[in-house]
N, C-alpha and C positions, 0 to 999 in steps of 0.2 A: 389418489395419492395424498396422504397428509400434506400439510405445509410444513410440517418441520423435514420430511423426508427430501420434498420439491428443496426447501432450504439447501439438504445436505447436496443433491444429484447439481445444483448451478454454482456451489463452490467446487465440487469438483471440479467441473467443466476451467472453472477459472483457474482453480492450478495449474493446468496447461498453459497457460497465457503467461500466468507467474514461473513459473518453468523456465520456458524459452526467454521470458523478458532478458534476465541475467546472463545468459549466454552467449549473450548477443554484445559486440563494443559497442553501436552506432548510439549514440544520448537519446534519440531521437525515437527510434524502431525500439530502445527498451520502453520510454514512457508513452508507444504506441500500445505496447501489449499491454502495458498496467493499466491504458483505457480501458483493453476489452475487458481485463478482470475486474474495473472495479463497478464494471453496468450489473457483472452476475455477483459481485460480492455485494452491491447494494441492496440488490433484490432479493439475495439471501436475509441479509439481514431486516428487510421490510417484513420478509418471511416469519421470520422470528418476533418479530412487532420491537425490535432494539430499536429503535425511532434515532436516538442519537448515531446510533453507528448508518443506520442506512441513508441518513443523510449526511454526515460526512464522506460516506463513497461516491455519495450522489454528487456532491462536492468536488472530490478527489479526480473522478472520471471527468468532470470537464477541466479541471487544473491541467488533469496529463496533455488532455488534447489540444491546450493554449500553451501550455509548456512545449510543445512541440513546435510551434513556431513563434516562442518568444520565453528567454529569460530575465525578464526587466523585472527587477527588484520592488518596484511598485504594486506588479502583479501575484509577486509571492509576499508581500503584505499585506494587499487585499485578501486572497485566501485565506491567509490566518485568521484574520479578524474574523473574516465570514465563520470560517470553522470553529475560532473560539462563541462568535455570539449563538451559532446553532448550539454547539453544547450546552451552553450558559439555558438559551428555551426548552430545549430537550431533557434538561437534568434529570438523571436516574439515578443519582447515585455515581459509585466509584468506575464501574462499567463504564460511565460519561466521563468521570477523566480520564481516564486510560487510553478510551478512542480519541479523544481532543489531546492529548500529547503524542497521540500516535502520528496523529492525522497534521498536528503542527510539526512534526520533524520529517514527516516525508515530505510536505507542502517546500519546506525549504530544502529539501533533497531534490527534488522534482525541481527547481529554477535552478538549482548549480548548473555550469556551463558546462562541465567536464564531468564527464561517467565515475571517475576514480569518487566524486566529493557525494555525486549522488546516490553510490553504491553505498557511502562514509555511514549518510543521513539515512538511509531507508534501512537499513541495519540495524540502528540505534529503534527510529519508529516502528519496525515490526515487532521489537522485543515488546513492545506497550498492544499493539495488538493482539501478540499473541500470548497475554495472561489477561486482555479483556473476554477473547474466544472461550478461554477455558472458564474464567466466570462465568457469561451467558451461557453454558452448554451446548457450544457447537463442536462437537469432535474433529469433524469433514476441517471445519476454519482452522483447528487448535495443527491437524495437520499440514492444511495448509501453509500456515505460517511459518513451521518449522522446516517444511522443504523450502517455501521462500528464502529463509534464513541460508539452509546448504546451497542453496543455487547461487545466493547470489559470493555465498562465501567463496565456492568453487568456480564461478567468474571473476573473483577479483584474486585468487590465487594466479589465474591461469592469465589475466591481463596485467598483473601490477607484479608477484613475486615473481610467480615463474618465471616471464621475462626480463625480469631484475636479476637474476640469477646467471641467467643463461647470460646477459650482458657484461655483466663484473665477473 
């Protein structure tokens, strides 16, 4: 099996994980799943030799997993930094900003206290990953991101309006 092929079959796999993340309220059990996605998004993109993007998820996967039992403001400005200075050594080109504002607005998506602000920010960051995806030419990612996108839109329909509706 190619590596780009390997690439595309372990993004799949991870859409599942981004999938369920969003459907889930708990802050917690969501940026449990974004762990598991982002060990096979990283290793996709090592796949790809995008050195900036696979180490931003590489990055991103232990954020989720410390995000899970702490949002101390400290800890989501260390991430940044980290993830801006990886880009800064990794530079490629616009692929590398793209991932480093992707990867900075979920980082501070990932330490909000409440699912509604995290939903806000990861929203915002996926739209930077996914027109980095469609630059490097990963299809499997470019779809990924965009059920990202619906999933999480239709969890936050279903936790913030829906039930705003049905309340007023």
């Amino acid at each position: 099996m190619s590596a780009f092929l390997l690439s595309q079959v372990l993004v799949s796999i991870a859409i599942v994980f981004d999938l369920l993340s969003f459907q889930l309220k708990d802050r917690r059990k969501i940026v449990g799943c974004l762990c598991m996605a982002g060990v096979l998004i990283s290793s996709h993109f090592a796949l790809l030799e995008q050195w900036t993007a696979a180490g931003l998820m590489a990055i991103a996967t232990v954020r989720y997993f410390i995000s899970i039992f702490s949002t101390k403001g400290i800890l989501k400005w260390g991430f940044v930094c980290t993830s801006i200075g990886l880009s800064l050594v990794t530079y490629s080109g616009i692929a590398s900003v793209l991932s480093c504002f992707g990867s900075c607005l979920q980082t501070i998506g990932a330490f909000q206290a409440n699912d509604r602000r995290l939903r806000e920010f990861m929203q915002v960051g996926t739209s930077f990953w996914l027109v980095h995806n469609y630059i490097v030419g990963s299809p499997t990612a470019v779809v990924m991101e965009l059920l990202f996108i619906l999933s999480n839109l239709i969890g936050y329909f279903r936790y913030y309006v829906k039930s705003r509706a049905t309340i007023g």
